[in-house]
Legacy VTK file of the C-alpha trace (Angstrom):
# vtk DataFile Version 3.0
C-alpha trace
ASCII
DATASET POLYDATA
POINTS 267 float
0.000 0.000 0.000
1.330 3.221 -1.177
0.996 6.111 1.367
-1.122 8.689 -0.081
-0.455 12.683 -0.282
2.788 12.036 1.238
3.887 15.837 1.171
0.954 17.303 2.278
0.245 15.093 5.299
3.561 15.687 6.020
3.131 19.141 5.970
-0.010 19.496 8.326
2.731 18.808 11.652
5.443 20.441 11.721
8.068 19.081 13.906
10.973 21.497 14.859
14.278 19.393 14.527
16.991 21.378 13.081
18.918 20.919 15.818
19.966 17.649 14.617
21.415 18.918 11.145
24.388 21.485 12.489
26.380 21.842 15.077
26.668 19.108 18.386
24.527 16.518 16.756
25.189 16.564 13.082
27.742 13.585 13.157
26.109 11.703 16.234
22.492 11.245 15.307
20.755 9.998 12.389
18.730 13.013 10.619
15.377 12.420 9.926
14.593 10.763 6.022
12.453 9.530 4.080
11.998 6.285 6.302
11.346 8.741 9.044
8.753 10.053 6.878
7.176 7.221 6.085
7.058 5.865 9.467
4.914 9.121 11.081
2.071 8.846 7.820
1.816 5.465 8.546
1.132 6.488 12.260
-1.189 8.965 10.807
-2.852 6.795 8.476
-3.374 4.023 11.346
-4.843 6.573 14.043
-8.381 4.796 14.225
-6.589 1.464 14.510
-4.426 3.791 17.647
-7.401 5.304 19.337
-9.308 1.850 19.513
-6.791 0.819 21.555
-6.609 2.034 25.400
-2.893 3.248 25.067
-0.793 3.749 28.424
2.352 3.776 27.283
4.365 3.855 23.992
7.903 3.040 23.432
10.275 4.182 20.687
12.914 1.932 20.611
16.135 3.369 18.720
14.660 6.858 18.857
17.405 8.600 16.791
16.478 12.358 16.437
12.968 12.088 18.667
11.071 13.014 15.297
8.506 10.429 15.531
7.951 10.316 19.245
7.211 13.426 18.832
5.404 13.554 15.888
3.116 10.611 17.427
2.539 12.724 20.387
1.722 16.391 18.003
-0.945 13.656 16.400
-2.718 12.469 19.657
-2.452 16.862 20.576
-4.430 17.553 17.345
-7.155 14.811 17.780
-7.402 15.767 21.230
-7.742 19.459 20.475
-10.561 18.753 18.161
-9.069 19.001 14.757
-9.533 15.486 13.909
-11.644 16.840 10.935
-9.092 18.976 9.340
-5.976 16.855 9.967
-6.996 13.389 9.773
-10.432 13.383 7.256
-10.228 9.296 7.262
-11.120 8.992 10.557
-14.290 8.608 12.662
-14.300 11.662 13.984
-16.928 10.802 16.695
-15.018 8.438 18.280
-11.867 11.055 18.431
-14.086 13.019 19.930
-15.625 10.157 22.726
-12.085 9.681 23.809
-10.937 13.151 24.427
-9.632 14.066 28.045
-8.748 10.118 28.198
-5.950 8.564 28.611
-6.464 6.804 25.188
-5.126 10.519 23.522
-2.707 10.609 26.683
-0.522 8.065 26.544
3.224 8.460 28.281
6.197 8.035 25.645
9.307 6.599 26.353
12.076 6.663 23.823
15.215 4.903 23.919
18.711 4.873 22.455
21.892 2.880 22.944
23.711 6.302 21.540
23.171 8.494 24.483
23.714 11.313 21.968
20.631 10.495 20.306
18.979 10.661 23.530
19.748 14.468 24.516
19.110 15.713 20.525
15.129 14.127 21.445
15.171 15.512 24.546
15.655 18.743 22.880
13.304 18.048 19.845
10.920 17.209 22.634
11.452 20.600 24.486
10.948 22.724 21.151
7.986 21.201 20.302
6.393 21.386 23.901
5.512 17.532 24.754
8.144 17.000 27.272
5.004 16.760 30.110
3.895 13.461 28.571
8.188 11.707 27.554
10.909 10.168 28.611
14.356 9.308 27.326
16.409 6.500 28.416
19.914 5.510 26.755
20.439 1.204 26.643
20.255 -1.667 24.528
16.472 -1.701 23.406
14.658 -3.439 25.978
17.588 -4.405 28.392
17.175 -2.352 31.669
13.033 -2.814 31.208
10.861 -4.986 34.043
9.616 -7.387 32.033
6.307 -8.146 34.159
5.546 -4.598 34.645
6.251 -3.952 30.339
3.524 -6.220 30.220
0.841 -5.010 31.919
1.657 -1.081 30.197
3.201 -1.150 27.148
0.845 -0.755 24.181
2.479 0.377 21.374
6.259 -0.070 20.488
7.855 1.629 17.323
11.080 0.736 16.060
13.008 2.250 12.735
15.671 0.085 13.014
19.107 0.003 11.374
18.552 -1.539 8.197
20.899 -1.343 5.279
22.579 -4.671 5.162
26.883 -4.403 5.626
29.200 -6.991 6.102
30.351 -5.166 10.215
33.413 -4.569 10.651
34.412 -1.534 12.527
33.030 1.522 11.878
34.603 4.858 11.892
31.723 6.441 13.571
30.167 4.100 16.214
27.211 6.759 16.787
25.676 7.372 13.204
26.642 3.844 12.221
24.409 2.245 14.381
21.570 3.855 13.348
22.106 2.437 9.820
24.361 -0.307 9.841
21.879 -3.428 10.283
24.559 -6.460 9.488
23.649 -9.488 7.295
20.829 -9.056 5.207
19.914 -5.528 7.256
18.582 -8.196 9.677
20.499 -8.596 12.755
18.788 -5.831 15.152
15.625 -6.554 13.446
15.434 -10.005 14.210
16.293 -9.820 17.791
14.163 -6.824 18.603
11.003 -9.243 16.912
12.588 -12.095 19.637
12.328 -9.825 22.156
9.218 -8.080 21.585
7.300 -11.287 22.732
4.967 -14.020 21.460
1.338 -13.613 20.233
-2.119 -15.409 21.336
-0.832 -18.320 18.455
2.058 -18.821 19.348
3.405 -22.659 19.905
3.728 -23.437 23.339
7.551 -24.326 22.428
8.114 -20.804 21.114
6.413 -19.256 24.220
8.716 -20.969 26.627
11.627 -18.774 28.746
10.665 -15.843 26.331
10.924 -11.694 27.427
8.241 -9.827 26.857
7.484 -6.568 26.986
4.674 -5.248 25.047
0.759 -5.866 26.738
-1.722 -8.272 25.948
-3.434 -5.919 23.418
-1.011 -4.228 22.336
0.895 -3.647 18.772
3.958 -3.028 17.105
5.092 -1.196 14.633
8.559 -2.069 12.335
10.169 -0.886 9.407
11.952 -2.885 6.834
13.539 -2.750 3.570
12.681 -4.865 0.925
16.778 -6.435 0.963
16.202 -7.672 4.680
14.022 -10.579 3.177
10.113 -8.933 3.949
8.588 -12.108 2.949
10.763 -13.888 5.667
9.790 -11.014 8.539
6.263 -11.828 7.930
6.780 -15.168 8.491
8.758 -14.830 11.718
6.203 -12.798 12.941
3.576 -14.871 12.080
5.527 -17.842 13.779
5.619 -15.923 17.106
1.885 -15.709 17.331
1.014 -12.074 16.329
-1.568 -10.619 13.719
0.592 -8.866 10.643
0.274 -6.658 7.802
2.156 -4.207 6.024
0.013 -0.773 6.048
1.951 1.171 4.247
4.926 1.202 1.671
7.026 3.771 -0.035
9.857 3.471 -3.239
13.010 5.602 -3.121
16.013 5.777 -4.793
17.727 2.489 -4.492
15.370 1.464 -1.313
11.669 0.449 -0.927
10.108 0.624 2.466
7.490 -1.521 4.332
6.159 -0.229 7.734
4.486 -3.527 9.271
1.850 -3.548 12.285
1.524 -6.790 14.313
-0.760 -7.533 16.974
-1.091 -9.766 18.950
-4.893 -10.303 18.197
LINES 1 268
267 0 1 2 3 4 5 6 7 8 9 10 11 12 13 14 15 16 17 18 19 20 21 22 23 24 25 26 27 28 29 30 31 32 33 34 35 36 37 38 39 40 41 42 43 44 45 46 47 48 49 50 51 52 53 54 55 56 57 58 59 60 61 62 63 64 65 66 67 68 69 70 71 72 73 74 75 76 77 78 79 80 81 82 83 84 85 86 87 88 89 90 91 92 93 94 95 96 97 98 99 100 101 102 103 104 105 106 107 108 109 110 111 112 113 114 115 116 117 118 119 120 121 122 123 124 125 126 127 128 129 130 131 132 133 134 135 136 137 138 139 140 141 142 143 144 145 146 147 148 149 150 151 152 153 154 155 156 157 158 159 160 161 162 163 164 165 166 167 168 169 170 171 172 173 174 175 176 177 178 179 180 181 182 183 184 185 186 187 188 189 190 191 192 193 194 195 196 197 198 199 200 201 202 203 204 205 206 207 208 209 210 211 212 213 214 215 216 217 218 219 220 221 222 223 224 225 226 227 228 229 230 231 232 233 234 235 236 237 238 239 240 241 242 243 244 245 246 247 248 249 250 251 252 253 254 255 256 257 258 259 260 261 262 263 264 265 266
């Protein structure tokens, strides 16, 4: 599915992030791109499919630049502020506006980055664009320092735009900016282990639910970029093996890349 009216949708929320392109940040942190992009209008697009869910808490893991944490949480503002109409026409607007002043619009956003640079530069995007009340950073390893058993009873939604751009490793001259890109054999390495961690699904196979972590509630859903070189096909079908509901909702072809976001579920 081709996202639709990419530049204006774009357009209707501005997120201030030029901090990230000079100065401090602009060999540390990845810049928001086209994947970036794509990944906030296929938020956008998927906002009924958000709002039906009772959302406590959302995690961004490998937050980069903060653009779509913050982006996410500009969305929830507008719907909340009553301009479901003008921003977001595809939506029931009725049920935006059953759920306003609920925690369903309110969720509390956590991003996190190994790069602790990436960290401070959302912090910052966070500040300028006036949602710090309702985030978080945290710099580690994607889930690593997380309870498990208390992940599961609040997380709702987790969004990753993970390294993806398959390399051979090696060292890299820039640990920072490398990571964000740099996603080993096939793109696939930090992909598949963030899917292994994530958790298992309501179909799961009792041998693939045993000693697994997992952090994301029973209702909850994902949301994952890919490339088509990391093997989509083959992501499906992991996913699919851990239990979860999946679909690609929204697609986009660039210059040498063309980019899936995926939603699973776990019903």
């Amino acid at each position: 599915m081709e996202c639709q009216k990419r530049h204006n949708d774009r357009s209707r929320i501005n997120i201030d992030c030029s901090h990230v392109e000079t100065g401090y940040y602009k060999d540390t942190v990845y810049c928001p791109d086209e994947d970036t992009y794509l990944f906030t209008e296929a938020l956008q697009m998927d906002v009924k499919h958000l709002i039906n869910q009772q959302i406590n808490v959302v995690l961004e893991i490998g937050c980069g630049s903060g653009y779509i944490s913050t982006y996410l949480l500009k969305l929830l503002e507008e719907l909340k502020h009553g301009n479901a109409k003008e921003f977001y026409n595809q939506t029931d607007t009725n049920d935006i506006n059953s759920r306003k002043g609920t925690n369903e619009l309110n969720p509390f956003v956590i991003a996190i980055d190994v790069n602790p640079f990436a960290n401070r530069a959302t912090w910052t995007t966070m500040q300028r664009n006036g949602v710090t009340a309702m985030a978080d950073t945290i710099t580690m390893d994607m889930f690593t320092a997380l309870n498990k058993q208390r992940s599961r009873t609040m997380v709702d939604v987790i969004m990753f735009n993970p390294p993806y751009v398959p390399s051979e490793g090696g060292d890299n001259s820039n640990k920072h900016i490398d990571a964000a890109w740099d996603g080993g054999v096939m793109g696939r390495e930090v992909i598949d282990r963030f899917i292994a961690d994530v958790g298992v699904g309501l179909n799961a196979c009792c041998s693939t639910k045993s000693d697994v972590q997992e952090y994301l509630s029973q209702e909850g859903t994902v949301y994952l970029l890919v490339e088509k070189r990391n093997d989509i096909n083959t992501v499906l079908k992991i996913v699919h093996q851990r239990g979860f509901d999946a679909k690609v909702i929204c697609s986009k072809q660039i210059l040498g890349e063309c980019l899936y976001i995926i939603r699973f579920c776990r019903s």
